[in-house]
OpenMM code with the backbone's topology and positions (N, CA, C; nanometers):
from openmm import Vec3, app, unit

residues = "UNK UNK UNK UNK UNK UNK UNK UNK UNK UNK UNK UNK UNK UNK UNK UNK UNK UNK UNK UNK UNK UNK UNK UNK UNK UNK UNK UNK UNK UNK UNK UNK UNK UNK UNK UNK UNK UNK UNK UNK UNK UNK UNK UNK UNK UNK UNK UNK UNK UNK UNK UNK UNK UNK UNK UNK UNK UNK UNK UNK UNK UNK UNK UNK UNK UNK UNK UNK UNK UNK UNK UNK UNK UNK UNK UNK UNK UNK UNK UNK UNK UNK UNK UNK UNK UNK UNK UNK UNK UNK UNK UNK UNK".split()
positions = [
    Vec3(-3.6697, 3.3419, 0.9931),
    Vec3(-3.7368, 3.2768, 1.1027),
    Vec3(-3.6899, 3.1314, 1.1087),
    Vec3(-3.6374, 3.1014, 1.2023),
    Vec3(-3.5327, 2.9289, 1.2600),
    Vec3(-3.6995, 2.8380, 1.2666),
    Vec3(-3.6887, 2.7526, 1.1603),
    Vec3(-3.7308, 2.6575, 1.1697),
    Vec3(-3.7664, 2.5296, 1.3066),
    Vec3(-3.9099, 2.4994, 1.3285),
    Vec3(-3.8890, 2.4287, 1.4009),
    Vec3(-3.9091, 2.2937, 1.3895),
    Vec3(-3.9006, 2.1885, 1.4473),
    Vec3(-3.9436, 2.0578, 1.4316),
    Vec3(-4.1111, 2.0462, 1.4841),
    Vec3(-4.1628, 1.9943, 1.3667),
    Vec3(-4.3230, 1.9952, 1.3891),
    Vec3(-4.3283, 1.8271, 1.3779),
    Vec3(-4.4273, 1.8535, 1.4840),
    Vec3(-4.4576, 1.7006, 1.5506),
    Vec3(-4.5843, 1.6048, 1.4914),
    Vec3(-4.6939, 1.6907, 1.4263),
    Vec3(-4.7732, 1.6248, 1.3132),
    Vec3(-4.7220, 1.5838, 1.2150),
    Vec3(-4.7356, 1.4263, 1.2307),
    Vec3(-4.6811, 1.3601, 1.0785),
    Vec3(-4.7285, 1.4150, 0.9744),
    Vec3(-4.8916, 1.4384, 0.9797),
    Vec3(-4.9213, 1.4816, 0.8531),
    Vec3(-4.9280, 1.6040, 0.8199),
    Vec3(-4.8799, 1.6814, 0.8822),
    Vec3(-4.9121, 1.8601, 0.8135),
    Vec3(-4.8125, 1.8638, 0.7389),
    Vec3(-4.8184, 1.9807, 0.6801),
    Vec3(-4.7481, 2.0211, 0.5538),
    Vec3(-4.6242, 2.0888, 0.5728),
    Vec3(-4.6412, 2.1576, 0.7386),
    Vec3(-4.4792, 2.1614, 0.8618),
    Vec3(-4.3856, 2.0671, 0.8200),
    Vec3(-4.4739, 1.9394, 0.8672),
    Vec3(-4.3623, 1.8306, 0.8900),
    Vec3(-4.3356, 1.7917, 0.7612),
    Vec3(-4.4093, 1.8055, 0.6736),
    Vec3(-4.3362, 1.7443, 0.5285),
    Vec3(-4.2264, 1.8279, 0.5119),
    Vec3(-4.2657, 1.9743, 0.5343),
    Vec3(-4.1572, 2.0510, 0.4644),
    Vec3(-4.0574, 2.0648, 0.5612),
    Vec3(-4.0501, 2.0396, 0.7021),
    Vec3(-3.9445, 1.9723, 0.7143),
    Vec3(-3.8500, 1.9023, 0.7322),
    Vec3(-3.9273, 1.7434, 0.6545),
    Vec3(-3.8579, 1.6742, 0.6164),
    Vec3(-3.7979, 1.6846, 0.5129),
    Vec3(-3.8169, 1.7230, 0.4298),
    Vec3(-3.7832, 1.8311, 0.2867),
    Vec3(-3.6559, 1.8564, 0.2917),
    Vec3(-3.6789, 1.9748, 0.3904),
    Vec3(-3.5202, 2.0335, 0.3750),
    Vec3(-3.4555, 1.9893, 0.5198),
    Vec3(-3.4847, 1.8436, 0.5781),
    Vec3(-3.3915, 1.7895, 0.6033),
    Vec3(-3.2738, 1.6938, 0.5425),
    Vec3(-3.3970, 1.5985, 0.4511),
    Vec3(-3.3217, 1.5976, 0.3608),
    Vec3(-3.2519, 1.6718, 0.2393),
    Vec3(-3.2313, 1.7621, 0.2488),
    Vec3(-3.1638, 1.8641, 0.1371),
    Vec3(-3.0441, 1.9013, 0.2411),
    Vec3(-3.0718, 1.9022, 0.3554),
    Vec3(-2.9816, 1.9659, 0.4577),
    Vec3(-2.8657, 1.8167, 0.4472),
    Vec3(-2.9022, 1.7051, 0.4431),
    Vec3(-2.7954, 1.6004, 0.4191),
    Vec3(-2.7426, 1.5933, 0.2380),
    Vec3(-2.8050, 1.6089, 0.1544),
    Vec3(-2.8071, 1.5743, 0.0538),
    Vec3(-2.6857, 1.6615, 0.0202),
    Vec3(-2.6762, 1.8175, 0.0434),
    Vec3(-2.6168, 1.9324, 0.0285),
    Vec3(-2.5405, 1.8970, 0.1322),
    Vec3(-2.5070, 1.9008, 0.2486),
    Vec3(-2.3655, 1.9108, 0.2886),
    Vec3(-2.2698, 1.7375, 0.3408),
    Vec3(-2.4097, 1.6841, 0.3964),
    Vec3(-2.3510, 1.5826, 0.4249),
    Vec3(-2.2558, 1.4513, 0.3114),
    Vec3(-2.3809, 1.4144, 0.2390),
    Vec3(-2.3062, 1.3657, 0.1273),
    Vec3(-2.2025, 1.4214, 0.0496),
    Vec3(-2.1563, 1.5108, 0.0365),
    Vec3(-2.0653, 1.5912, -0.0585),
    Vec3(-1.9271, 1.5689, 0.0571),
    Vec3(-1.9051, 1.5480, 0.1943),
    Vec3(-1.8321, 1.5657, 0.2473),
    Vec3(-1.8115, 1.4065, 0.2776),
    Vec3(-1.9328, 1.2898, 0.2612),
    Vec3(-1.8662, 1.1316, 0.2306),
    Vec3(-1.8229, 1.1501, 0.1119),
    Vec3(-1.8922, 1.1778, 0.0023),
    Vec3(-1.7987, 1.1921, -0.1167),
    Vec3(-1.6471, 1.1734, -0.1067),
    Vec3(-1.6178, 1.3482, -0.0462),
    Vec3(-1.4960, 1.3668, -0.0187),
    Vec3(-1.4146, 1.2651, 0.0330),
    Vec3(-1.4405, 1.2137, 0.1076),
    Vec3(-1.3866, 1.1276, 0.2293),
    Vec3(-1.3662, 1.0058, 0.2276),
    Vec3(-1.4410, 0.9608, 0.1149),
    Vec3(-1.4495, 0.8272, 0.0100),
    Vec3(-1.3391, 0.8573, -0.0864),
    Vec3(-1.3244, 0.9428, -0.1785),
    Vec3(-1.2471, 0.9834, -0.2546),
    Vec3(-1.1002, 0.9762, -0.1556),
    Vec3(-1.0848, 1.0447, -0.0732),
    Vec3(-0.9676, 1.0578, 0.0348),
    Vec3(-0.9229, 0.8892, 0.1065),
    Vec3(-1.0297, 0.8218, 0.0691),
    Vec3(-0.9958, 0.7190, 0.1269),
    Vec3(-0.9158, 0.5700, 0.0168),
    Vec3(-1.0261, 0.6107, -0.0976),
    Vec3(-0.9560, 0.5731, -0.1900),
    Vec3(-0.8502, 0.5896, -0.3100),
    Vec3(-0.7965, 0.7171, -0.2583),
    Vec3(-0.6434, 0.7722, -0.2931),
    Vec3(-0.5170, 0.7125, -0.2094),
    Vec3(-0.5715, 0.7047, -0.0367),
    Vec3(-0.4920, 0.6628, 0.0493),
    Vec3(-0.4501, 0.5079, -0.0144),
    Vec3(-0.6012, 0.4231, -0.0494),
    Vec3(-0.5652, 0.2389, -0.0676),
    Vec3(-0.4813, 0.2481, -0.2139),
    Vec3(-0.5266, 0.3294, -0.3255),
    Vec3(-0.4431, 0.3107, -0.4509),
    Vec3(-0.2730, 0.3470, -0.3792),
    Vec3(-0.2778, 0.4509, -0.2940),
    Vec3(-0.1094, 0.4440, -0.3141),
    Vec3(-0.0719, 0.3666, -0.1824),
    Vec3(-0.1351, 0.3378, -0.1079),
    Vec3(-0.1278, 0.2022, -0.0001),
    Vec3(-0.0383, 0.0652, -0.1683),
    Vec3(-0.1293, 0.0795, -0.2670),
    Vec3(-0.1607, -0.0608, -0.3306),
    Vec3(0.0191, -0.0295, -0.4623),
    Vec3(-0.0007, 0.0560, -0.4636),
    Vec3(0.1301, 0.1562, -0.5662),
    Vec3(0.2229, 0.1239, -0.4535),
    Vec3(0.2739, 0.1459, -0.3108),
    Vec3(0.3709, 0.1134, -0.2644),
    Vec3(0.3838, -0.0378, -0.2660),
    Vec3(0.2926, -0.1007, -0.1989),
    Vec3(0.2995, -0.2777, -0.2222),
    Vec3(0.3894, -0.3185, -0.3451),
    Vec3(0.3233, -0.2926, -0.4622),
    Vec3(0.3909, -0.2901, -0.5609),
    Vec3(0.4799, -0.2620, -0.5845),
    Vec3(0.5860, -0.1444, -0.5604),
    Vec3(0.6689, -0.0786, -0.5434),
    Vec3(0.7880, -0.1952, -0.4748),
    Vec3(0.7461, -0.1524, -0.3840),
    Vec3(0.8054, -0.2887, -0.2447),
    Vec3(0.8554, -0.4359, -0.3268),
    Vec3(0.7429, -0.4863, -0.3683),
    Vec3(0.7625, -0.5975, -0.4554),
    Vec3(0.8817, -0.6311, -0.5401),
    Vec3(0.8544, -0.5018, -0.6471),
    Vec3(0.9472, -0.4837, -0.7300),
    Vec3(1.1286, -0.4953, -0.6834),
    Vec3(1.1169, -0.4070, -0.5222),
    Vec3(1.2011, -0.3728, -0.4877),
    Vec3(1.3166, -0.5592, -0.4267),
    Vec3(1.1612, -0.5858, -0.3840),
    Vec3(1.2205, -0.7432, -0.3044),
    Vec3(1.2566, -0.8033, -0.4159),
    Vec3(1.1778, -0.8506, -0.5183),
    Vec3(1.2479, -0.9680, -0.6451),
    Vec3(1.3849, -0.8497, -0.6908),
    Vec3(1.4083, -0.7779, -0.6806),
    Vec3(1.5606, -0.7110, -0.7582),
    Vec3(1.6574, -0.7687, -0.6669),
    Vec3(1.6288, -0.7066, -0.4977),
    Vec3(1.7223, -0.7656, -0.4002),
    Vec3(1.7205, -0.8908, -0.3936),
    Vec3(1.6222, -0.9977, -0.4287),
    Vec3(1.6222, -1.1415, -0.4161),
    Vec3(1.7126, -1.1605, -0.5286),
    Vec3(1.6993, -1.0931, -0.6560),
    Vec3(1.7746, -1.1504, -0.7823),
    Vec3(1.9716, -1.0797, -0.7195),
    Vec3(1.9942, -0.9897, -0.6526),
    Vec3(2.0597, -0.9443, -0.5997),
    Vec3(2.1345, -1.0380, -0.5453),
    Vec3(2.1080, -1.0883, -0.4445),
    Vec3(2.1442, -1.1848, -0.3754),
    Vec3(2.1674, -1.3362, -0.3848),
    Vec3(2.0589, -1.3543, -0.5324),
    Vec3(2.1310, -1.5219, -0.5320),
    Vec3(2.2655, -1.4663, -0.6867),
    Vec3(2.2656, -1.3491, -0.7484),
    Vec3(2.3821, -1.3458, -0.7844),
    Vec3(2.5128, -1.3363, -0.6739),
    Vec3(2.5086, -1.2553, -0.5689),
    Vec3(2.6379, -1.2324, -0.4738),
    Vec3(2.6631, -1.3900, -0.4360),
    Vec3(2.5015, -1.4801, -0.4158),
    Vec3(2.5753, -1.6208, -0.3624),
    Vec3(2.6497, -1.6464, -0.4585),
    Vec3(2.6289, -1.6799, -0.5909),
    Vec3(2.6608, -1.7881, -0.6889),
    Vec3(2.8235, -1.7034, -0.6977),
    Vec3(2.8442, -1.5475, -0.7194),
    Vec3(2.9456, -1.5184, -0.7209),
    Vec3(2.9884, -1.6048, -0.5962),
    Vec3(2.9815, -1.5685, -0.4574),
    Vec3(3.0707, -1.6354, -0.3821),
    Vec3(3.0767, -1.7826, -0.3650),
    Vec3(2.9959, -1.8655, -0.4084),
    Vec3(3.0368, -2.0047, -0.4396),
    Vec3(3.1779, -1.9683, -0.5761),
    Vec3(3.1255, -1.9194, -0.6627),
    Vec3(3.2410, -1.9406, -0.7473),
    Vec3(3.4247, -1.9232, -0.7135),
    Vec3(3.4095, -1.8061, -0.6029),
    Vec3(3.4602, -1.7504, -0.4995),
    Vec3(3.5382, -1.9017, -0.4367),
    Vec3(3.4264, -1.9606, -0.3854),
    Vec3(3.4920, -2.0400, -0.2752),
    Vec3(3.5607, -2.1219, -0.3908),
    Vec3(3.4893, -2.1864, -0.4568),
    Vec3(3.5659, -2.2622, -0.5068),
    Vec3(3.6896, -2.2488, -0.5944),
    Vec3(3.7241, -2.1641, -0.5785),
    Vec3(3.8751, -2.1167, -0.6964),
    Vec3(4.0057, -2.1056, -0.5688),
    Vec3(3.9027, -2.0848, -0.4019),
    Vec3(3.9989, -2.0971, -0.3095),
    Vec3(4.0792, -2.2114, -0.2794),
    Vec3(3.9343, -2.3299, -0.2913),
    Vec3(3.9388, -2.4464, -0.2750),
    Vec3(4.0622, -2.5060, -0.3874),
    Vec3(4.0700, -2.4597, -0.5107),
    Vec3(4.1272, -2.4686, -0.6125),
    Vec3(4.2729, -2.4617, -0.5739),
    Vec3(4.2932, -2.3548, -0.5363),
    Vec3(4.3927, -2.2216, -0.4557),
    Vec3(4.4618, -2.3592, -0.3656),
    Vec3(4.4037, -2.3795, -0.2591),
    Vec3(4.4330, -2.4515, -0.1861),
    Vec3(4.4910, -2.5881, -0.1931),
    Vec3(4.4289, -2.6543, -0.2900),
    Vec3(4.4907, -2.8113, -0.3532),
    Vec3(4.6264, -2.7416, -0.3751),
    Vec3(4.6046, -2.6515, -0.5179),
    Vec3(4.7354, -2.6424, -0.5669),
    Vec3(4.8597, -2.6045, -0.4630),
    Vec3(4.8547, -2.4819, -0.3566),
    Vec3(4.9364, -2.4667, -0.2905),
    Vec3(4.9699, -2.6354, -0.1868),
    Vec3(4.8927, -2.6752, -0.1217),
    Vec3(4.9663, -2.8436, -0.1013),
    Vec3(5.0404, -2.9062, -0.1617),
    Vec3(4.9655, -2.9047, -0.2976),
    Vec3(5.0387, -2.9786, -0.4586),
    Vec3(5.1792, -2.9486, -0.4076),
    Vec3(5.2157, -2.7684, -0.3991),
    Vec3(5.3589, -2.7096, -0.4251),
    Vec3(5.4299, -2.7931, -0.3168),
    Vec3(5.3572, -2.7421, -0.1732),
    Vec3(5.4239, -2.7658, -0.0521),
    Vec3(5.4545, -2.9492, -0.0519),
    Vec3(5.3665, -3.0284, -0.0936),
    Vec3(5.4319, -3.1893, -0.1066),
    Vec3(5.5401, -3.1606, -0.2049),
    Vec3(5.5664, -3.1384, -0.3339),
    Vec3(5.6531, -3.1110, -0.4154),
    Vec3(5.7953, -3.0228, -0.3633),
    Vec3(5.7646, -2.9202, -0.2923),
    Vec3(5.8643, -2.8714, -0.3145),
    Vec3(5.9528, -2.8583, -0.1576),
] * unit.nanometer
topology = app.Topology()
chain = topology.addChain("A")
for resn in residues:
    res = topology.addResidue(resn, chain)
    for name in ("N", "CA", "C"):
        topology.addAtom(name, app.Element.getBySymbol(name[0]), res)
């Protein structure tokens, strides 16, 4: 027999079902924020695991890159080097 909503605050109807209204949230509703909380805070840890990730990834390419500069300063300057000396030849020779 389908339950109805009883409109006396105080009868023992309406207690009972407020009762198993709340049981009716307690039992499905909460168990499915649970879930959904849980789902939400799996999403931010690996939201927070890629950040990190990322990070890691930028200081390697940053360390990456001021080695390729310093190589190519060293670079330039052996051209620069390069260059005196070939003048050197060409006044000389």
């Amino acid at each position: 027999m389908p339950k109805e909503e009883v409109t006396d605050p105080g009868s023992i109807e309406q207690l009972q079902f407020s009762i198993d209204a709340v049981g009716t949230i307690v039992n499905t509703d909460l168990p499915k924020l649970a879930r959904s909380i849980a789902q939400l805070d799996e999403m931010l840890n690996n939201v927070d695991a890629g950040r990190k990730r990322d990070n890691l990834v930028l200081k390697e390419l940053g360390s990456n890159i001021q080695d390729i500069d310093a190589k190519l300063d060293m670079l330039l300057g052996k051209v620069d080097m390069l260059e005196r000396r070939f003048a050197e030849l060409m006044i000389e020779g």
